[in-house]
C-alpha positions in Angstrom: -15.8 -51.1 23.2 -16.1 -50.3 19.4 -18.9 -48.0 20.2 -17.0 -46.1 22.5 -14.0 -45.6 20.3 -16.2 -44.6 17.4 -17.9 -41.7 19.6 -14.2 -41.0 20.6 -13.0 -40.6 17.2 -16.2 -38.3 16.2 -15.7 -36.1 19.3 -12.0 -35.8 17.7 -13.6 -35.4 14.5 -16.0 -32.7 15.3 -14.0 -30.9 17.4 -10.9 -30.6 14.6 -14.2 -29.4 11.9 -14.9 -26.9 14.8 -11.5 -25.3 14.4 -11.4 -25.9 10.8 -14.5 -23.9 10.5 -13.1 -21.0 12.8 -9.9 -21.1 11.0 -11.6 -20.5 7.5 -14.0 -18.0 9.3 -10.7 -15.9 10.5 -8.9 -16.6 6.9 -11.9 -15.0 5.4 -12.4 -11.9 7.6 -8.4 -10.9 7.0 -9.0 -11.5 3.5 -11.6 -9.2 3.4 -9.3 -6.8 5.8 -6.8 -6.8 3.3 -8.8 -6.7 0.0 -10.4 -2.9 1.4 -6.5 -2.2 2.3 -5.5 -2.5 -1.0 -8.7 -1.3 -2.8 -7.7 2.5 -0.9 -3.9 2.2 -1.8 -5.0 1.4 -5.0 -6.7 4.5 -4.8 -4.6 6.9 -3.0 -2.2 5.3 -6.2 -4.0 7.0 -8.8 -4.2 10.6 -7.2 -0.5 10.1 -6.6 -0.6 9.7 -10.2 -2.8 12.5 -11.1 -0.6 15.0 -9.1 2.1 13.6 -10.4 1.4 13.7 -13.5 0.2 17.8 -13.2 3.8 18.2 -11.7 5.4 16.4 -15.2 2.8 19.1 -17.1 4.3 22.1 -15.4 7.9 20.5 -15.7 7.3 20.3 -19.1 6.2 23.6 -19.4 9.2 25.0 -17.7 11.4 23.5 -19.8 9.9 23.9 -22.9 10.5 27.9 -22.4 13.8 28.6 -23.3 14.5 31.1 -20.7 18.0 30.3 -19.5 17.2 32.3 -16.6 14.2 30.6 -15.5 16.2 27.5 -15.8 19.1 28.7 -13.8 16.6 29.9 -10.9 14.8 26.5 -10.9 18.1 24.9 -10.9 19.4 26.8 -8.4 16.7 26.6 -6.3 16.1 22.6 -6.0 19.8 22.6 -5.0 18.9 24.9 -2.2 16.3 22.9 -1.4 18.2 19.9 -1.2 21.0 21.5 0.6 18.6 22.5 3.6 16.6 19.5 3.8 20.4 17.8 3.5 21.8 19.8 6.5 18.6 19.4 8.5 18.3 15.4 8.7 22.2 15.1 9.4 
């Protein structure tokens, strides 16, 4: 009888290390799934940084020129800009 119970209990054993083992197998996969994920935002990061930081160069530059009417047209034409794109999503 003891014997029997014993085998019992290792089948129960063996088969919970079975999904054990396919558990951490799955774990790992996703892990490694999301570890390339972030690695390209990471990436795709950094050239948003890089174009925006040309954009913050040429802002700079625009404003640094003290044209008041280079001002007033890229004034002017950002609240244009916003008006349309405004009246289009409504």
């Amino acid at each position: 009888m003891d014997e029997q119970e014993n085998e019992k209990a290792m089948d129960g054993l063996q088969d919970r290390v079975n999904l054990l083992k396919r558990l951490s197998g799955d774990i790992h996969e996703e892990v490694d799934t999301h570890n390339r994920m972030l690695d390209r935002m990471g990436n795709d990061m950094d050239s948003s940084r890089g174009v925006l930081s040309g954009t913050m160069d040429k802002f700079k530059m625009v404003f640094e020129t003290k044209s008041s009417q280079r001002m007033f047209t890229l004034v002017a034409s950002f609240v244009v800009l916003f008006l349309v794109v405004y009246f289009l999503t409504r």
